[in-house]
N, C-alpha and C positions, 0 to 999 in steps of 0.2 A: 673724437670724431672718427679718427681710422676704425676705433673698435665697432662704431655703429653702422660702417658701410660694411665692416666687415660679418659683421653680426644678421644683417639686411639681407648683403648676396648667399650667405649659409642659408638660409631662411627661405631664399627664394629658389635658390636648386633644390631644398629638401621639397620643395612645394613640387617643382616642377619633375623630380622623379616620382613622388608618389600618385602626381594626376600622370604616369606614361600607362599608357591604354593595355590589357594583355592579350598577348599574342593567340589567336585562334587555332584550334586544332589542325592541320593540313583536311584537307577533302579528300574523302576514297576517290581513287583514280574510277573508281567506275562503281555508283553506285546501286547500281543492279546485283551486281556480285555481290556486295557487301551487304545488301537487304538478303539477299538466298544465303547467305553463311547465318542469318542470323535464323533462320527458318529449320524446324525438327521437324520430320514427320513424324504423326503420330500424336503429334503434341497440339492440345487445343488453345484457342485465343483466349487471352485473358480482358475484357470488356467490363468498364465500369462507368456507371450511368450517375449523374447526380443530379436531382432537381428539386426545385425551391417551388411554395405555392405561396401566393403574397395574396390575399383580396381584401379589397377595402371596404370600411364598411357602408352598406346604403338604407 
């Protein structure tokens, strides 16, 4: 009986650290700045378009 309560609680912390959530990157303190550091001049945007045509038949 101990083996199985103890078998149960191992079981149920290993459950409960692998559902812990993870931690999110900090936030740039100001992200204004950190859009303009990402910005070259000279350099153009890169733009990509994707579309689907579906029609049914009538």
């Amino acid at each position: 009986m101990k083996r199985v309560i103890a078998s149960v609680t191992v079981a149920t912390a290993a459950l409960l650290v692998a559902a812990a959530p993870a931690q999110a990157a900090p936030a740039p303190a100001d992200p204004v700045k950190a859009l303009k550091s990402r910005l070259v001049a000279g350099q153009g945007v890169k733009f990509t378009e994707l579309s689907t045509l579906t029609s049914s038949p009538s």
